[in-house]
N, C-alpha and C positions, 0 to 999 in steps of 0.2 A: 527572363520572361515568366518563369515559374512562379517566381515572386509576385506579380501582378496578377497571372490567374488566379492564386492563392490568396491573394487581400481581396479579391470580389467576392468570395465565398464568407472569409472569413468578417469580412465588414457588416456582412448580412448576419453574421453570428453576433457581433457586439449587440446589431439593434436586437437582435432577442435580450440579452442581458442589460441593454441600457435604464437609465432611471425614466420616466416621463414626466414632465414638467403642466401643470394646470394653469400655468400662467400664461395668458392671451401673447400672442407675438405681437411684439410692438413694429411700427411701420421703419423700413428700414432710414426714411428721408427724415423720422424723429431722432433716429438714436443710430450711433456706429457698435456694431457689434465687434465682443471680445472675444478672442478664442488663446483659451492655455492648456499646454501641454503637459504632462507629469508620468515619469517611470512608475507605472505599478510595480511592476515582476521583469526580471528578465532571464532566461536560461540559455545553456549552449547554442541554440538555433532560433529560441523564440524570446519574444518582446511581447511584453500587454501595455501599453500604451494610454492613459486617464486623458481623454479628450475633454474638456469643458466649455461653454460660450456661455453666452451673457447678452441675450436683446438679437438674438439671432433668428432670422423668419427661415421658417422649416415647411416643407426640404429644402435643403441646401446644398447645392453642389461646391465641393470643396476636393483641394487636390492633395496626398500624401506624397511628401517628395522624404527621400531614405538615401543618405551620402552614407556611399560604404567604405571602408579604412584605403579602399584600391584607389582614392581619388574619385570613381566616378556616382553616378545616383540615377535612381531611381522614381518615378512619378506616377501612382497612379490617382486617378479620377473616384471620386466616389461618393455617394448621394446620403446625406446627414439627415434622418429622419426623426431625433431626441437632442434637447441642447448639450447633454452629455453621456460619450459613450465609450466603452471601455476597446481598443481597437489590437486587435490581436494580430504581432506581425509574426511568420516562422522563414523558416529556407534562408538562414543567418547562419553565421560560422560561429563557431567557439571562441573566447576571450581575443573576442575583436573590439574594436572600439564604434560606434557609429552617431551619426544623428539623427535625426527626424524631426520634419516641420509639417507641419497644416495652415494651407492658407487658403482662403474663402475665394471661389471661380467669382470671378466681379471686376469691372469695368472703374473700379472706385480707386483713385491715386492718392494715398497710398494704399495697396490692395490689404485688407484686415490678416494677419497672419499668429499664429503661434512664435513662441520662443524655441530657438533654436538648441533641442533635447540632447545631451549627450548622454550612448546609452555603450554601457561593456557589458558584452553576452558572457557568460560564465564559462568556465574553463571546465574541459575533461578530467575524468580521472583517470589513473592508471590501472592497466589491465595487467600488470604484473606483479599474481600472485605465488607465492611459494607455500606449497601443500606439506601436510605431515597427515598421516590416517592413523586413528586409534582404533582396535577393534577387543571388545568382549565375549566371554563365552565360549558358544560353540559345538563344546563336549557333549551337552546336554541340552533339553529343552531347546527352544529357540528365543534366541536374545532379540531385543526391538528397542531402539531408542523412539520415542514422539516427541521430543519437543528441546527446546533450547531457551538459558537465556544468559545473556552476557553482562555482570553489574562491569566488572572493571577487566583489563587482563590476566590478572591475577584472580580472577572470583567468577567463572562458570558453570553452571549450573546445568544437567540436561537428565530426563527423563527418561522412564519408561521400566521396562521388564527386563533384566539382566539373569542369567541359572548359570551359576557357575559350580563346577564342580568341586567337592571338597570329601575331607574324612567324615562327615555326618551322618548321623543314621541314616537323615534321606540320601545322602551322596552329593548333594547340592545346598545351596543355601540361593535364595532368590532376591533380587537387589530391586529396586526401584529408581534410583538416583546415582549419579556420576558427577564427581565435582573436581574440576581445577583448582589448585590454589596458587599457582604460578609456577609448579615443580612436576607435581603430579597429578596422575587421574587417581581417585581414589573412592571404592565405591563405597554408598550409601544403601542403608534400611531405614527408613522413615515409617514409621508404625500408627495406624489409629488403634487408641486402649493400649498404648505400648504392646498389640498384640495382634492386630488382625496388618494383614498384608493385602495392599491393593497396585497395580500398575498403575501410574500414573502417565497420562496422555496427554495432558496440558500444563504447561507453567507460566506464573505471573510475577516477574519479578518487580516491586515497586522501590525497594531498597536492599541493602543486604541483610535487612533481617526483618522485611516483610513480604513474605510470598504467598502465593496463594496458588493451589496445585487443579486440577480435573484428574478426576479420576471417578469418572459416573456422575458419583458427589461432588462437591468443592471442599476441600480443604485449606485449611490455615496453618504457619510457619514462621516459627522465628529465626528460622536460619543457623540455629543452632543443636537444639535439642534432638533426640532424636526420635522423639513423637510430636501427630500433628492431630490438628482439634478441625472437627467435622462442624462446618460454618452453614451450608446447604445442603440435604438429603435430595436422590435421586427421588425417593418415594415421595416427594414433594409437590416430584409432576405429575400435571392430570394423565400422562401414558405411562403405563407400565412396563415398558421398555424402554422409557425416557433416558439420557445418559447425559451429563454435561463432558465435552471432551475438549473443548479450549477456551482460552480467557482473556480479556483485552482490557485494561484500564486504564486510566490516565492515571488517576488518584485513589486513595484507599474510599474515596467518597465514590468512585464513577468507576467501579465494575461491572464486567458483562462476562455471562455463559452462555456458549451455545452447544449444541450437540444433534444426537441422534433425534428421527423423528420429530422435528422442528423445535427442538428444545430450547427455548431463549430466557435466562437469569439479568437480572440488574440487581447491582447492592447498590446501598445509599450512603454509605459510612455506619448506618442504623441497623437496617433488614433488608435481607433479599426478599425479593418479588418477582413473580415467573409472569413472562410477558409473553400474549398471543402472539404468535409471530406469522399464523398465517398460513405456514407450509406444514405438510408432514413430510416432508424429505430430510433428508442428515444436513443439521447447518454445519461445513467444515472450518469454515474460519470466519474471521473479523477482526476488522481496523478500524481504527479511529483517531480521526487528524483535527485539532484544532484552525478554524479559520478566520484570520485577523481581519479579514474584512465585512464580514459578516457578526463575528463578535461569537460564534458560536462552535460547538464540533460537530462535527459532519461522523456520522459510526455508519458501517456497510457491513453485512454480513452477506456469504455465499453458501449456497445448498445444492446439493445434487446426490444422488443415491451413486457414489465411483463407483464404473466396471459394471454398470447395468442399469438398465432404463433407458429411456431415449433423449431424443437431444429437446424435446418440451420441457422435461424433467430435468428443469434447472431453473432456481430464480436469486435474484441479487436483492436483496433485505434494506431499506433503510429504517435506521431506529431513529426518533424524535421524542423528544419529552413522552418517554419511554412507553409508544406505541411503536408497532411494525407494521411496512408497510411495502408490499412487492413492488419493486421498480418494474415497470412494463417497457420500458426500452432497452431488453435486457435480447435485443436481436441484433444477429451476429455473433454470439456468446460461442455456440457449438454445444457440447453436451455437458452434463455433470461437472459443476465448478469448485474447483481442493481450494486456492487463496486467492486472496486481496492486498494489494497495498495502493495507498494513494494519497498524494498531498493535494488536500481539498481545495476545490476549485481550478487544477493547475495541470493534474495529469493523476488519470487513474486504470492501472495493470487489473488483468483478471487472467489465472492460470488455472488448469486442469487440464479440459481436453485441446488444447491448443492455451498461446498465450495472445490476448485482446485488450486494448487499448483505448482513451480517449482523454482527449483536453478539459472539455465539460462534459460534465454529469448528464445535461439535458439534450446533447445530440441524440440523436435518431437512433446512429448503427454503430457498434463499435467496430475498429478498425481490426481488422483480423489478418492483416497483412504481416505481422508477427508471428505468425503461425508455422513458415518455413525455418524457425532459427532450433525447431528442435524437434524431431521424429517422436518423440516419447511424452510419455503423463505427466507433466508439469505438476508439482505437488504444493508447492510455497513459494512464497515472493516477498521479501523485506527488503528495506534502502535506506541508507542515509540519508540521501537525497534523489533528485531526479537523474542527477546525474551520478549514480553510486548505488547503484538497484542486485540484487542476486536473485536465479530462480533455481530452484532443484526440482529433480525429479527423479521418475525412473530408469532404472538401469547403470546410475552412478553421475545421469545429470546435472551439470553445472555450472550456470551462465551467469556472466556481465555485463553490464549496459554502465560504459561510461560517459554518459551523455551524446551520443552519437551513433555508436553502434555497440552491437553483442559479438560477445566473448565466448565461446565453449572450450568447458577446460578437458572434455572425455578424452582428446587426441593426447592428450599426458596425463592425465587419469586415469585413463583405463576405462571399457566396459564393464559390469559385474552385474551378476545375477541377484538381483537387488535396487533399492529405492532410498534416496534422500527423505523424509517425512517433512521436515520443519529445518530453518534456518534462522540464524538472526547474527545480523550485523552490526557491529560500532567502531567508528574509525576508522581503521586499516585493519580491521579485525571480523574476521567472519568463520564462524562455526556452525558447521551442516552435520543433522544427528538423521540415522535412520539405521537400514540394517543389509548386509551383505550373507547371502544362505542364513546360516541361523545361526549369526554373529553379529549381537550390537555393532553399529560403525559411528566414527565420531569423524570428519575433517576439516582440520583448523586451519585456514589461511591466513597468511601473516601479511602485507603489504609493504 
C-alpha cells in the first residue's frame, strides 16, 4: 500500500516534468489511441518509466498495474494530464525483476493498453570494506591533507601541508603533495618559480599527467616535474581576500574554481574568466554530471561560512552557460553546506551540517530525513554511482550507501580527534585524506 500512496504523489511529479503537446485532441469515436511504454532509468528501489500516447483526449483516467517477482501485482488509478509523461515508480527491491503495464480506464473492447515493460532494479553493492591508515608528520608544525584524487590504483594523488621533521637548518622541510604509486606513500614538494611553496587545497586530476591544483591561485601540472606553472592569480578577483580552494572539470576545456568569499573561475581550454556567482559566502565544493537526456551538464556548487553563521547562510549555486544563479529551494538544507554530489536528474546528496537528499532538482524541500545516519559535520560526498556513494566527516566519519542503506565504519574505525576533508572513489577503491591532532591522515579502502 505504500507503493500506491507513493505513485499519487509521485504521478503529480511526472506532470510537472512532462512535455505539453499544441496539438488539439482528436475525438476519441475518430481515432483509437496509443499508449507505449519504455524504461528510462532504473535503480535499486526506483523506476522512471517513458509513458507516451498518440490521439489520446486529456485527462485521462488510466490505471498503472506493477507485477512484482512474488507472482502478485499492483494497480493504481491515475489521471493523465500530457500525452506523454515520465512516471516515477520507487518502494522496489534490488535486482528483482518486474513489469509494468498502462492501460487507458474505458469501456472500449479491446480496452487500449501499453506493452508489457520488463524492468530489473539494480543491485546493491557491498559494504565490506578493509581499512589501512596512513598518517604524516606530527613532530612539528601541524600536518593537513585537503583533497584527493585517484587516476588508477597504482597512481594517487592527495594534497595539502605536510612539516616533517628533519636535519635542516629549519629542522623541518614542508611538503605539499603525497603520491601512491602502488608500493609506497612517498612525499612530494611541487614548487611555483622552483621556489616559493604554497599548500595546496584542491586537486584536479584530468589524466596522469594533466593536473590542475588550488592553492588561492590555480595551478597547472604535468605530473611529473617538480615545478608547477601559475594558470590563474588570486589577485584576479575583484576581493582581496578572494582564494580559489577546489576544482571540478570534465575536460581541459570545462573547468571550474570555487573558493572563499564567493569566488567562482571557469576555463575555456583558452582563458579563465571569474564569474559573479552572487554570494559572498566561502563556495566549498562543486560537481558536475553530464545529462543524456537533456544533452547537457548540470554544475552545482555549495556555500556556507562552516562553524558560524546561521542556518540563512547557506546557498546551492547553479552554473549555466557560465552565469550563477542561487537555487531558492535550497529549504530544508539546515546550515552551512561542505559538499555535493549528484547524478543529474536522478538523485542529488548535500552534506555539511546534516546530510539532504532529493530525486529532482525542482522539488520544494529536501529530504532531511538522512540526517540521523551521523551525529557529526559531514564534510564530502563522492560515488560511483547511486548505489556506491561515501560521506566523511568529523571526528573520523565514515559512511556508505549501498543502494538501500548506510554503513558507518567509526564502530572499527575508531573515534579521533580529528576530521576527513575530501574523498574520492573509483571502483572498489576509495581514499579519504584529512588530518588526526596534527598528523596528515590518509584511509584507503580496498573492496
Amino acid at each position: 500500500m505504500k507503493l500506491l500512496l507513493n505513485l499519487y504523489f509521485l504521478f503529480f511529479s511526472a506532470w510537472i516534468v512532462s512535455c505539453n503537446t499544441t496539438e488539439p485532441p482528436i475525438p476519441p469515436d475518430e481515432t483509437k489511441p496509443i499508449l507505449a511504454l519504455e524504461l528510462d532509468d532504473a535503480h535499486c528501489t526506483e523506476a522512471w518509466l517513458q509513458l507516451t500516447t498518440k490521439d489520446l483526449v486529456l485527462p485521462a483516467e488510466l490505471t498503472l498495474k506493477q507485477y512484482n517477482p512474488t507472482g502478485d501485482s499492483l494497480s493504481q488509478i491515475f489521471i493523465l494530464h500530457t500525452q506523454d509523461s515520465l512516471l516515477y515508480i520507487d518502494s522496489l527491491f534490488p535486482n528483482q525483476n518486474y513489469k509494468f503495464k498502462v492501460a487507458l480506464n474505458t469501456t472500449d473492447n479491446p480496452q487500449p493498453t501499453t506493452n508489457l515493460l520488463p524492468v530489473t532494479t539494480m543491485d546493491t553493492t557491498r559494504h565490506n570494506f578493509t581499512f589501512e591508515m596512513i598518517t604524516f608528520g606530527g613532530a612539528v608544525g601541524s600536518s593537513v591533507l585537503y583533497d584527493v584524487a585517484i587516476i588508477n590504483e597504482n597512481n594517487i594523488w592527495a594534497v595539502g601541508e605536510i612539516w616533517i621533521a628533519d636535519t635542516s637548518s629549519l629542522g623541518y622541510t614542508k611538503y605539499n603533495a603525497v603520491h601512491w604509486d602502488g608500493n609506497n606513500w612517498e612525499l612530494k614538494q611541487l614548487l611555483w618559480n622552483n621556489s616559493v611553496f604554497s599548500p595546496i587545497r584542491g586537486i584536479l586530476a584530468l589524466d596522469e599527467n594533466n593536473f590542475y591544483f588550488a592553492a588561492g591561485s590555480v595551478f597547472k601540472w604535468d605530473g611529473n616535474s617538480n615545478s608547477v606553472q601559475m594558470v590563474f592569480s588570486r589577485l584576479s578577483l575583484p576581493d582581496p581576500s578572494g582564494t580559489i580552494e577546489k576544482l571540478w572539470g570534465s575536460t581541459s576545456t570545462q573547468i571550474y574554481g570555487v573558493g572563499n568569499v564567493g569566488s567562482l573561475v571557469h576555463y575555456n581550454g583558452t582563458s579563465w574568466q571569474q564569474i559573479e556567482s552572487g554570494t559572498t559566502l566561502n563556495i566549498n565544493d562543486i560537481w558536475g554530471d553530464y545529462n543524456p537526456k537533456t544533452g547537457e551538464w548540470e554544475i552545482l556548487a555549495v556555500a556556507g561560512n562552516i562553524l558560524q553563521g546561521t542556518e540563512s547562510e547557506r546557498a546551492i549555486l547553479q552554473i549555466k552557460n557560465n552565469l550563477s544563479s542561487e537555487l531558492l529551494n535550497a529549504e530544508g538544507t539546515g546550515w552551512p553546506l561542505s559538499g555535493i554530489w549528484f547524478n543529474s536528474g536522478r538523485k542529488y546528496y548535500l552534506v555539511g551540517s546534516g546530510v539532504f537528499s532529493k530525486t529532482l532538482l525542482n522539488e520544494n524541500l529536501w529530504d532531511s530525513s538522512l540526517i540521523s545516519i551521523s551525529e557529526y559535520h559531514t564534510n564530502a560526498i563522492r560515488a560511483n554511482n547511486i548505489n556506491d556513494a561515501f560521506i566523511v566527516g568529523a571526528f573520523g566519519e565514515s559512511l556508505h550507501f549501498n543502494g538501500v542503506g548506510w554503513k558507518s565504519y567509526q564502530n572499527e574505525l575508531g573515534v579521533f580527534f580529528g576530521s576527513y576533508k575530501a574523498i574520492s572513489i573509483k571502483n572498489d577503491l576509495v581514499i579519504s585524506v584529512g588530518y588526526e591532532s596534527t598528523k596528515a591522515k590518509i584511509l584507503v579502502g580496498r573492496r
